[in-house]
VOVO-473319 format. One record per residue (C-alpha): residue number from 1; y, z, x. Coordinates in Angstrom, 3 decimals, m for minus. Layout:
! VOVO-473319
{atom NUM; {Y; Z; X}}
...
This chain:
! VOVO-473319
{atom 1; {m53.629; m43.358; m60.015}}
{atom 2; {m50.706; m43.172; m57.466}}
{atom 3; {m52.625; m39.881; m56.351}}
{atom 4; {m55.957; m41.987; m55.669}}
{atom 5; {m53.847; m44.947; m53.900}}
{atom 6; {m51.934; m42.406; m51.874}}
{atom 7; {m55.263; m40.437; m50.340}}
{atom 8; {m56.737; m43.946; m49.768}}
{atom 9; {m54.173; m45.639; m47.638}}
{atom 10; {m53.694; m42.187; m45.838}}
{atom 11; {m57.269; m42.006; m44.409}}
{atom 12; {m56.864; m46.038; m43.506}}
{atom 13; {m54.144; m45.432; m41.594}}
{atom 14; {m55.810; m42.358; m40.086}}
{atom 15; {m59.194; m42.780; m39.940}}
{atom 16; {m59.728; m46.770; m39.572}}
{atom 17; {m56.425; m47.780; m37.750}}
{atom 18; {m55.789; m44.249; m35.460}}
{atom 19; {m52.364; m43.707; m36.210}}
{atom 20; {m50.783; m39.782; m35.728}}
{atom 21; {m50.700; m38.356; m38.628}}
{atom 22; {m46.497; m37.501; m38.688}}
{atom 23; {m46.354; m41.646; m38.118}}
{atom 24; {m49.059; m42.019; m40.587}}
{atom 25; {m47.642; m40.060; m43.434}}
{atom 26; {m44.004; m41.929; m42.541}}
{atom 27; {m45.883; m45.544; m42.951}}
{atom 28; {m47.928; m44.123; m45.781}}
{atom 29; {m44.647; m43.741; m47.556}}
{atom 30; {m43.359; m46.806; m46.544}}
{atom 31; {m46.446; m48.454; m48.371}}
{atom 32; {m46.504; m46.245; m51.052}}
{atom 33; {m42.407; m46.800; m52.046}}
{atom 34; {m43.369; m50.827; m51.334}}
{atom 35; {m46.118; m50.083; m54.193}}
{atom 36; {m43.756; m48.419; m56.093}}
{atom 37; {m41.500; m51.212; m56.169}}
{atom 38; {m43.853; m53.949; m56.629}}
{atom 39; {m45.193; m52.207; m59.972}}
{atom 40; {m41.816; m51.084; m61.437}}
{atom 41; {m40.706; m54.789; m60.903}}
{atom 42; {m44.230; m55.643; m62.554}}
{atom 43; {m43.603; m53.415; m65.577}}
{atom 44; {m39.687; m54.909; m65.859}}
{atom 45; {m41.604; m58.036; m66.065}}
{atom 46; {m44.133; m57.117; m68.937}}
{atom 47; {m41.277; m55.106; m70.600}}
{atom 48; {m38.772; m58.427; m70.450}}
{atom 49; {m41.230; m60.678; m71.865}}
{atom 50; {m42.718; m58.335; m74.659}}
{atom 51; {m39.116; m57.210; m75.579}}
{atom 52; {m37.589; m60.678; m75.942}}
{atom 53; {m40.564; m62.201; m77.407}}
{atom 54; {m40.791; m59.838; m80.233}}
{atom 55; {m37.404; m58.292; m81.098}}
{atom 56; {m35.781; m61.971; m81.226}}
{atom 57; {m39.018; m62.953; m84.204}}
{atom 58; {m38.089; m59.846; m85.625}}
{atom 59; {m34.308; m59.912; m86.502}}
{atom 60; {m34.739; m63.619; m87.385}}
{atom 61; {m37.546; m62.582; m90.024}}
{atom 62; {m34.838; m60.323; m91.444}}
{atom 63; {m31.855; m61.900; m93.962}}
{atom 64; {m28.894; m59.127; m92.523}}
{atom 65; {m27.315; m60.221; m89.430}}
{atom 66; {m27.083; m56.680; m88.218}}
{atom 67; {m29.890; m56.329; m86.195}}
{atom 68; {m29.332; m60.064; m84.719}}
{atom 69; {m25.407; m58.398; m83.808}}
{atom 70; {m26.906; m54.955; m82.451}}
{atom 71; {m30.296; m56.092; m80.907}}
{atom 72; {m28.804; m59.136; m78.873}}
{atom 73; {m29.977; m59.984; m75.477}}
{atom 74; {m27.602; m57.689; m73.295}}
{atom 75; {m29.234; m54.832; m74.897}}
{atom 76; {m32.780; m55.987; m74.600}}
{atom 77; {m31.929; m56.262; m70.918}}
{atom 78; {m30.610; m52.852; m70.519}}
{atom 79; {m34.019; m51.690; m72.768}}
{atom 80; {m36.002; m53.514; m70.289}}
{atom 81; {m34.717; m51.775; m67.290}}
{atom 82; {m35.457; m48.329; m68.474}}
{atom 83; {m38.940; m48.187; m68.224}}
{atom 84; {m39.420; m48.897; m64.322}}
{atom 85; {m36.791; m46.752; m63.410}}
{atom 86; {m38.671; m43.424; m65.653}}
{atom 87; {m41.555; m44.976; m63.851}}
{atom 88; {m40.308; m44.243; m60.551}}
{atom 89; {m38.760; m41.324; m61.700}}
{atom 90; {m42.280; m40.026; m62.687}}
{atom 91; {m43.561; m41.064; m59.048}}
{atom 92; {m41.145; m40.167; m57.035}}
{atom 93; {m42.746; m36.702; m56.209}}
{atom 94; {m46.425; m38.433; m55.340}}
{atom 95; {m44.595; m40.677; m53.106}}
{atom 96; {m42.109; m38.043; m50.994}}
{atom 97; {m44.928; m35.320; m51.466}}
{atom 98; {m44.217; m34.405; m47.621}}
{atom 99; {m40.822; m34.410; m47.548}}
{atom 100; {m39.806; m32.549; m50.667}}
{atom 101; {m35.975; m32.485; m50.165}}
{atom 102; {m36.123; m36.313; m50.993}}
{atom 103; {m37.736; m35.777; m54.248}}
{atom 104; {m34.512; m34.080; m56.151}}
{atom 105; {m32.118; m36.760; m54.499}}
{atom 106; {m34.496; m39.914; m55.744}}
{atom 107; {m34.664; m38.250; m59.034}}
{atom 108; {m31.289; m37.535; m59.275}}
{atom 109; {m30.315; m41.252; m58.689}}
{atom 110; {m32.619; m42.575; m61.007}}
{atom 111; {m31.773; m40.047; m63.654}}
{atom 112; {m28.044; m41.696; m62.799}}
{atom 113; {m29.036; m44.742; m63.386}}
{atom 114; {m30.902; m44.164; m66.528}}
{atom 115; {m27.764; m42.268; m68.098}}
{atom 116; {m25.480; m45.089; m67.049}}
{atom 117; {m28.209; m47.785; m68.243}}
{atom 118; {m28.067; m45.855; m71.627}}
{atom 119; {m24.514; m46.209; m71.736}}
{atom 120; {m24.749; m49.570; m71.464}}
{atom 121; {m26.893; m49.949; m74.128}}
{atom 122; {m24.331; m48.078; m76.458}}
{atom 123; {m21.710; m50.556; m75.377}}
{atom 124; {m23.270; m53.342; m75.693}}
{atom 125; {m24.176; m51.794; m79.739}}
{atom 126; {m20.950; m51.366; m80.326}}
{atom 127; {m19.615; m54.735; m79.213}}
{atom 128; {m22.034; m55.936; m81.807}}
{atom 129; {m20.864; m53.944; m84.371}}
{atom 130; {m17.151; m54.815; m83.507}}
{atom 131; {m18.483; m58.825; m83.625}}
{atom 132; {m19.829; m57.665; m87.549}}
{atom 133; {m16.886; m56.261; m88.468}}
{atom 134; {m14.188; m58.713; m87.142}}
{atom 135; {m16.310; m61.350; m88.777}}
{atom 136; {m15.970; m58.989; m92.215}}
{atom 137; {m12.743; m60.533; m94.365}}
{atom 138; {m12.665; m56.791; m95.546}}
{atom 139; {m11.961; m55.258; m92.141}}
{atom 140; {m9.539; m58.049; m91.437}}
{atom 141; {m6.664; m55.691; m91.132}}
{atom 142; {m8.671; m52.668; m89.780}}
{atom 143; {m8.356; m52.240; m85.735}}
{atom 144; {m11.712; m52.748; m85.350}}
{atom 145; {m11.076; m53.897; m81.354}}
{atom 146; {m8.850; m50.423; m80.537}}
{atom 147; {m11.794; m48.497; m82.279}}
{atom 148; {m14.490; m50.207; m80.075}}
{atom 149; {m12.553; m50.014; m77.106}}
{atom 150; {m11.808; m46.349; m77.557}}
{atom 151; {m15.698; m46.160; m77.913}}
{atom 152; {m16.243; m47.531; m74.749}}
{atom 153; {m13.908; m45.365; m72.934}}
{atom 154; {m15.418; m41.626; m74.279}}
{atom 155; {m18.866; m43.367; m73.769}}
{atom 156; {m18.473; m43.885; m69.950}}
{atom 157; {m16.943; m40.888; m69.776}}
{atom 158; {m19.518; m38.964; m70.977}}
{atom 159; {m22.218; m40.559; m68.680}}
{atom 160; {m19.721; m39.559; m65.595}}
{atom 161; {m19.589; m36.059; m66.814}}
{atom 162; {m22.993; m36.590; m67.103}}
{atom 163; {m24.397; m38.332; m64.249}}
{atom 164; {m21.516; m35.891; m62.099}}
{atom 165; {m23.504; m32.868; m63.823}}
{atom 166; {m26.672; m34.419; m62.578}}
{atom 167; {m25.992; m35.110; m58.707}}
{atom 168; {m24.596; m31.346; m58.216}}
{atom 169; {m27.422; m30.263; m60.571}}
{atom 170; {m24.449; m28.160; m62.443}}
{atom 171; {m24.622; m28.135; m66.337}}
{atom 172; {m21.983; m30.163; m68.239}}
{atom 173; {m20.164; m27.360; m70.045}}
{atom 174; {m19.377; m26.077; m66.402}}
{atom 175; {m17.581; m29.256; m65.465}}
{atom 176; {m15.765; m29.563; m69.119}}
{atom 177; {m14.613; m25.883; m68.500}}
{atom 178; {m12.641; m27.593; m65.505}}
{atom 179; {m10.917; m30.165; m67.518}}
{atom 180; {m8.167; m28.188; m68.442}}
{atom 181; {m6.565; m28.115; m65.335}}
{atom 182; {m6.909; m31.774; m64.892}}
{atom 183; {m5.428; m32.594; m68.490}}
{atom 184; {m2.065; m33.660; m66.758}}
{atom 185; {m3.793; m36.157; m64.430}}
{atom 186; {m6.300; m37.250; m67.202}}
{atom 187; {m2.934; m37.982; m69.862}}
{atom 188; {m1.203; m40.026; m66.953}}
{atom 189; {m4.426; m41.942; m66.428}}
{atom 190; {m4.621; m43.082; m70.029}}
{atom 191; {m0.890; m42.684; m71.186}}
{atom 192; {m1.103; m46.754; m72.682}}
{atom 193; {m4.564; m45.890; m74.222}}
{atom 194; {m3.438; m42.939; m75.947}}
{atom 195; {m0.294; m44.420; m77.327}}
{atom 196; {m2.241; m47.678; m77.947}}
{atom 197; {m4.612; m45.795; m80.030}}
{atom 198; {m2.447; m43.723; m82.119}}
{atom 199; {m0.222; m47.028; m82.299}}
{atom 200; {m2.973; m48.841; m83.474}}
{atom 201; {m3.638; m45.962; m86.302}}
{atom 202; {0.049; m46.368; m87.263}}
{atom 203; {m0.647; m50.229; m87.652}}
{atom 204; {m3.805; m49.893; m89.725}}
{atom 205; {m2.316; m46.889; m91.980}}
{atom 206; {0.783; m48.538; m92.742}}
{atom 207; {m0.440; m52.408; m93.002}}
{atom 208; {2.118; m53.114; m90.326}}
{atom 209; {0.130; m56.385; m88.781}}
{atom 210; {m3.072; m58.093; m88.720}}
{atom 211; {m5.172; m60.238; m86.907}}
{atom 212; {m3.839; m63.790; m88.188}}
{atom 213; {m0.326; m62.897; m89.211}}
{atom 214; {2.811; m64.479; m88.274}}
{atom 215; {4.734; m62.709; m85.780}}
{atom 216; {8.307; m62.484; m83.885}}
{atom 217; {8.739; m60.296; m81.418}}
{atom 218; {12.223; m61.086; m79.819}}
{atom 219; {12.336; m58.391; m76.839}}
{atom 220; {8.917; m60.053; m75.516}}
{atom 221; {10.052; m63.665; m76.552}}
{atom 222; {6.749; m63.877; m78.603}}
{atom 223; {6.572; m66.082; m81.761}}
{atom 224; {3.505; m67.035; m82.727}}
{atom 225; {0.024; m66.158; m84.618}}
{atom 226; {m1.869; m62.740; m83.954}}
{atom 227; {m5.081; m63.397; m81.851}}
{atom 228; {m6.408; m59.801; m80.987}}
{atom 229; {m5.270; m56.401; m81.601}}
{atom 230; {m6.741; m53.640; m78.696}}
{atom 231; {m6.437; m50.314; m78.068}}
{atom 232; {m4.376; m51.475; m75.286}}
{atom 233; {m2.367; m55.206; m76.124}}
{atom 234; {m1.771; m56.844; m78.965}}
{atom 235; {m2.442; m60.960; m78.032}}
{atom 236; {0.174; m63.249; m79.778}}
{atom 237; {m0.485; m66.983; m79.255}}
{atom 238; {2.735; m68.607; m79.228}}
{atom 239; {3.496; m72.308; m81.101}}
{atom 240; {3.707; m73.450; m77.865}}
{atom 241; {0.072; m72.549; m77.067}}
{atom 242; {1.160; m70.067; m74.771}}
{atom 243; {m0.440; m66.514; m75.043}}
{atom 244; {1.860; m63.382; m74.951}}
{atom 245; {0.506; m59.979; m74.205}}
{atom 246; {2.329; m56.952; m75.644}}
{atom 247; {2.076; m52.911; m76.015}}
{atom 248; {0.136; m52.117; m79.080}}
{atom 249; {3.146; m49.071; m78.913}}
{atom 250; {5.348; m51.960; m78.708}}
{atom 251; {4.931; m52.582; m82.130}}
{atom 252; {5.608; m49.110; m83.054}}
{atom 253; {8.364; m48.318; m81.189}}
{atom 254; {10.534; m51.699; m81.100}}
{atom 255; {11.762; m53.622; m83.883}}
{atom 256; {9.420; m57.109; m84.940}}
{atom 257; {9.354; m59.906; m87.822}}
{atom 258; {5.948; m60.297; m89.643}}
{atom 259; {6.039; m63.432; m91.425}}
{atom 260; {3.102; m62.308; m93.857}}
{atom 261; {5.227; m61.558; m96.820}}
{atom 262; {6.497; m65.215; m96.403}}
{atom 263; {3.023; m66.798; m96.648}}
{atom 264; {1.532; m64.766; m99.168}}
{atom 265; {4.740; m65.423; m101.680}}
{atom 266; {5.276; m68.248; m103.768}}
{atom 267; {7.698; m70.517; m101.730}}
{atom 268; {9.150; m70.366; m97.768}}
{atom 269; {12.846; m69.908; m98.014}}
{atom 270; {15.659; m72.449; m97.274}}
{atom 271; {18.634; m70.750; m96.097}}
{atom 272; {20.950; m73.316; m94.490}}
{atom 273; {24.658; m74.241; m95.072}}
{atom 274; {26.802; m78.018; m94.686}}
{atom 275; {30.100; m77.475; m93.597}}
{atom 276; {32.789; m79.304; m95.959}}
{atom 277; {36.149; m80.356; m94.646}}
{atom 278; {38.834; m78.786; m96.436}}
{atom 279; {41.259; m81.748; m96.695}}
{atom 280; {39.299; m83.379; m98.644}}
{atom 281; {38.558; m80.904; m101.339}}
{atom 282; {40.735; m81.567; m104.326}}
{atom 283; {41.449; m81.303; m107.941}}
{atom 284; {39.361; m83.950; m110.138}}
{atom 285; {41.387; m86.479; m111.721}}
{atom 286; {40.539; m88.127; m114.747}}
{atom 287; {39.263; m91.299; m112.834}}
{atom 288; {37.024; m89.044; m110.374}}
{atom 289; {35.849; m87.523; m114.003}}
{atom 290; {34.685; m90.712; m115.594}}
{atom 291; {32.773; m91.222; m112.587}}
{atom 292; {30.817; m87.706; m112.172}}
{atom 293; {30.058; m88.408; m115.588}}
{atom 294; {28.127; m91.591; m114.999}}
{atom 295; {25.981; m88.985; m112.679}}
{atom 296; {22.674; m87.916; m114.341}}
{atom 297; {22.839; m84.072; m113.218}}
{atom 298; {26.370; m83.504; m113.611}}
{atom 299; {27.093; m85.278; m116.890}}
{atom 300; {26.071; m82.633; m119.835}}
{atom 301; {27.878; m79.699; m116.972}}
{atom 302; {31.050; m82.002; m117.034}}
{atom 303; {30.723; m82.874; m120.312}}
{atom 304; {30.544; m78.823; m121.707}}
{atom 305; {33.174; m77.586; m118.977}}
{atom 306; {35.718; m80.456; m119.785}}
{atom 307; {35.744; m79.116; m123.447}}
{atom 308; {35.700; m75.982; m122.606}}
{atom 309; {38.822; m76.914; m120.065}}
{atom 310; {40.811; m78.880; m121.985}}
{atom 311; {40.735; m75.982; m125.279}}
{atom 312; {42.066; m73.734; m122.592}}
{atom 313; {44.951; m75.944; m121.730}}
{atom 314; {45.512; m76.926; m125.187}}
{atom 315; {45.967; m73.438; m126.193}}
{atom 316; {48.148; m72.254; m123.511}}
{atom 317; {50.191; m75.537; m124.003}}
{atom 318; {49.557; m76.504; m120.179}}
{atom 319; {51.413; m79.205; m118.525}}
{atom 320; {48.887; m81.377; m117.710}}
{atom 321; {50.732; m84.572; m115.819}}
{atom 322; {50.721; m81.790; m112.667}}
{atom 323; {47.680; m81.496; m111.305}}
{atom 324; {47.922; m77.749; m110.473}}
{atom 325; {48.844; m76.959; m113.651}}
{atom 326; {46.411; m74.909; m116.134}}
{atom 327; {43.009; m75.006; m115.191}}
{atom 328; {40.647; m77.722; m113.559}}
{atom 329; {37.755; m79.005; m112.366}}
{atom 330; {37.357; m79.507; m108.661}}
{atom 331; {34.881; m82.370; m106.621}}
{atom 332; {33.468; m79.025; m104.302}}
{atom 333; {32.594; m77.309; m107.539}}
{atom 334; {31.007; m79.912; m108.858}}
{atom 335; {29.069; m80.889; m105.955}}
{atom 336; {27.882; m77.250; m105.886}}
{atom 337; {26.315; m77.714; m109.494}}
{atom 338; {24.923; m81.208; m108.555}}
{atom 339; {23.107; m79.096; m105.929}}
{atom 340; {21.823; m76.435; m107.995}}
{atom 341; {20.619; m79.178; m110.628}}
{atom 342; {19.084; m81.285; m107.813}}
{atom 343; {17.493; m78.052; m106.550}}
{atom 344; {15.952; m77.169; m109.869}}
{atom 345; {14.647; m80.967; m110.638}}
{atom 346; {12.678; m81.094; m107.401}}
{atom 347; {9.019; m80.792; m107.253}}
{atom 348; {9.226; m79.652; m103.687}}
{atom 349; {11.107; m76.734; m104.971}}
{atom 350; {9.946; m73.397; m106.578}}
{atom 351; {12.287; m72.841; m109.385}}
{atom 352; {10.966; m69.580; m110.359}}
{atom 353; {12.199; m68.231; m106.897}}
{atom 354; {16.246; m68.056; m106.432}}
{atom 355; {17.650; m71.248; m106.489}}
{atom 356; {21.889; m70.728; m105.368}}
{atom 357; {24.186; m72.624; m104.078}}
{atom 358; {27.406; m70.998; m102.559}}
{atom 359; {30.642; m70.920; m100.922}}
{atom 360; {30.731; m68.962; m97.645}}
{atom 361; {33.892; m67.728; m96.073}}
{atom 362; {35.936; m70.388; m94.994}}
{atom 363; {36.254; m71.222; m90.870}}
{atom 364; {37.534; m73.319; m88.647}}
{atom 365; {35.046; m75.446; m89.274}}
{atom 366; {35.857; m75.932; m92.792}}
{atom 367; {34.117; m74.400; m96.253}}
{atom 368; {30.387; m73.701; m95.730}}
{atom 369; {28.001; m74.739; m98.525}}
{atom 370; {25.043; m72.444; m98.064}}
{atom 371; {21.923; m73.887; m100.070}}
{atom 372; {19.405; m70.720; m100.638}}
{atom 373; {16.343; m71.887; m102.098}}
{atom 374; {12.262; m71.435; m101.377}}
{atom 375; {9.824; m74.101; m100.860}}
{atom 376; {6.822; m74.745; m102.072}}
{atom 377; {5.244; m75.723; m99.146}}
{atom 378; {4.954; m73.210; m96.591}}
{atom 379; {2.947; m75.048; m94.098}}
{atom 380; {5.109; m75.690; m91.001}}
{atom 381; {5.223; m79.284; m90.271}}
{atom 382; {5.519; m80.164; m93.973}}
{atom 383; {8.197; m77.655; m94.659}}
{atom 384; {9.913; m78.852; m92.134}}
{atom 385; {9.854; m81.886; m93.752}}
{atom 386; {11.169; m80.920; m97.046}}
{atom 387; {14.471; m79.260; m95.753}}
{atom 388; {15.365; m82.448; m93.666}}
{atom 389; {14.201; m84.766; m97.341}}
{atom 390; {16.712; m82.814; m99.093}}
{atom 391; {19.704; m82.291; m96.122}}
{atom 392; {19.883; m85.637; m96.215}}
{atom 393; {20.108; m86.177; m99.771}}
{atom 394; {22.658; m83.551; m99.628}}
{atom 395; {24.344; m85.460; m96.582}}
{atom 396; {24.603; m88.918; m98.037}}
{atom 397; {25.735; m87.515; m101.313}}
{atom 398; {28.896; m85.750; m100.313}}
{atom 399; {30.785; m88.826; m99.885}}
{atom 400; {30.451; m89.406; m103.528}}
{atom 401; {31.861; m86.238; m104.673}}
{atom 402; {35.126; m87.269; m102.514}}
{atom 403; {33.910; m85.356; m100.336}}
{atom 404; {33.786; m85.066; m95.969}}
{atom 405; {31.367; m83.266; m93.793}}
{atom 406; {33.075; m81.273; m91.001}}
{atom 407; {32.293; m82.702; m87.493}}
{atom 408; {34.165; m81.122; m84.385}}
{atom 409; {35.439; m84.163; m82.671}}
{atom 410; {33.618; m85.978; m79.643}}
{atom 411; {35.103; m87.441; m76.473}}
{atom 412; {34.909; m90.940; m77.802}}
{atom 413; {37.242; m89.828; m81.062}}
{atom 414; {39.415; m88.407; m78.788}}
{atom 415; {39.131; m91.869; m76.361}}
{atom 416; {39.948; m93.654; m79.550}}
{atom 417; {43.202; m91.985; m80.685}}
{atom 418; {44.829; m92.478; m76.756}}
{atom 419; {43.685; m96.497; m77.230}}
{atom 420; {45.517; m96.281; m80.647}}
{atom 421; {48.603; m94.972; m79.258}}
């Protein structure tokens, strides 16, 4: 057909409107490329509207979501561009058919274009299939985005070696052979890539991190929920809504918290101490003793270790009008076993986890009570919550032990003592 068309406009141009032939044949071509164009931009048309009004009725007629994913509308676009460009690729010699050097070159570009076109189409596949996966609670922890973008990389890079091959009209194998002498160059070029991906391997292999988990990350300040692991970054969206991008080596090579273990146990811990002033830690006497015992989770404790006390210092025929004297209970100690009890009798707290309270090393500050204990609720706000509910319990209740909490003194304290004196 382009044959027929060709002759036809040549003899108009020669024979009807008396044009040379050399300016003839040059607006011959001229027509004949405008020709060209007008049908590969009609057959992009018909090859649009067939594509998208058939493929689109047939993944929705289907119940997997696979071909939906893999047959989307970026890849019916890239589909739809093929066939005008093999058109003119089949044309192009008809068209140039006096000027013969131009053939190669027009079919070397289009032969470009359709490589690179293809490649596009296997990207855009693979997004899809990344968009399956990621979606998949089974490939949750799999680096499905390093994978895809590592896809992406040897994909273009095959279609440069490729299309490369294709302009110098030198096989493929001949430019590989080459490589090796670039291999330096090509390593410095992707040095984050590389590590990323074999990072990224490391991650997956050892169940170091997932999309979703809890992370810290002190050297890049990050503290906050897992958004997106590449081959590349690793996208941590901070409490603050703030988004921190770090190495996917990072997390290989530098130390991190993953707060995964926390949320997938039975309770979130409590690990926080109340400093007790020491002066006002004492023996208990009797009249302290009759009132601990009016105290519902202290009484049967008192009641057992009093016994147990007072056989001791029977036995050993202790002095008992000196308080130091044989052995005692103490308003500390049993505050520390109020604690514990309160601990264990409080639906916010999981007593099958470690419930302890205990004495830390004495300071200037005075005797830390450490509670260690996990809670239930792991949810943020709400455990939050539940540590300052039971603080000040623990607070308010000191004071009935005898006891004081520690509190460096303020300007106005000292303000106070000058007015006194």
């Amino acid at each position: 057909m382009f044959e027929s068309i060709r002759n036809a406009i040549e003899s108009w141009l020669i024979q009807s409107l008396k044009m040379d032939p050399s300016f003839a044949y040059i607006m011959r071509m001229l027509i004949m490329m405008l020709i060209a164009m007008l049908m590969a931009y009609i057959v992009w048309r018909i090859t649009y509207w067939l594509l998208h009004r058939t493929i689109p009725r047939l993944t929705e007629s289907t119940k997997t979501i696979w071909d939906d994913a893999l047959l989307d509308n970026k890849v019916l676009n890239a589909l739809a561009l093929l066939f005008p460009v093999m058109l003119l690729d089949q044309y192009a010699p008809m068209i140039f058919d006096h000027n013969q050097n131009l053939v190669p070159f027009v079919s070397r570009m289009t032969d470009v274009f359709i490589v690179f076109a293809a490649a596009y189409i296997v990207v855009t596949v693979l997004n899809g299939i990344k968009s399956i996966l990621v979606a998949n609670p089974d490939f949750r922890d799999k680096p499905i985005g390093s994978f895809a973008q590592l896809g992406k990389i040897v994909t273009y890079i095959v279609a440069i070696v490729l299309s490369i091959s294709i302009v110098f009209d030198k096989s493929p194998i001949y430019l590989l052979s080459g490589i090796g002498a670039i291999a330096a160059v090509v390593l410095l070029v992707f040095k984050d890539s590389i590590l990323g991906f074999v990072a990224s391997i490391q991650l997956s292999a050892n169940n170091m991190v997932h999309v979703g988990d809890w992370v810290t990350v002190p050297k890049y300040n990050a503290d906050g929920d897992v958004l997106e692991i590449n081959l590349t970054t690793i996208k941590v969206q901070n409490f603050d809504k703030t988004i921190t991008t770090i190495p996917t080596y990072a997390f290989v090579a530098d130390s991190f918290t993953n707060w995964r273990g926390m949320e997938q146990s039975a309770g979130r811990r409590i690990k926080r101490a109340v400093h007790i002033q020491i002066s006002s830690i004492r023996f208990c006497t009797p009249e302290m003793i009759g009132r601990f015992q009016k105290i519902q989770l202290v009484k049967e404790y008192i009641a057992k270790r009093q016994k147990e006390i007072d056989a001791y210092n029977k036995l050993n025929d202790v002095d008992g009008s000196v308080l130091i004297n044989g052995r005692k209970l103490t308003n500390v100690g049993v505050f520390q076993v109020y604690l514990e009890n309160y601990l264990i009798s409080s639906p916010d707290i999981n007593s099958e986890m470690t419930i302890m309270v205990r004495q830390l090393a004495a300071s200037t500050h005075g005797l830390p009570i450490e509670i260690y204990a996990f809670s239930r609720i792991k949810e943020w706000k709400a455990y939050e919550k539940v540590m300052a509910n039971l603080f000040d319990h623990i607070l308010a209740s000191a004071r009935t032990f005898g006891l004081d909490i520690f509190e460096s003194p303020s300007g106005t304290d000292m303000r106070s003592i000058q007015l006194k004196d």
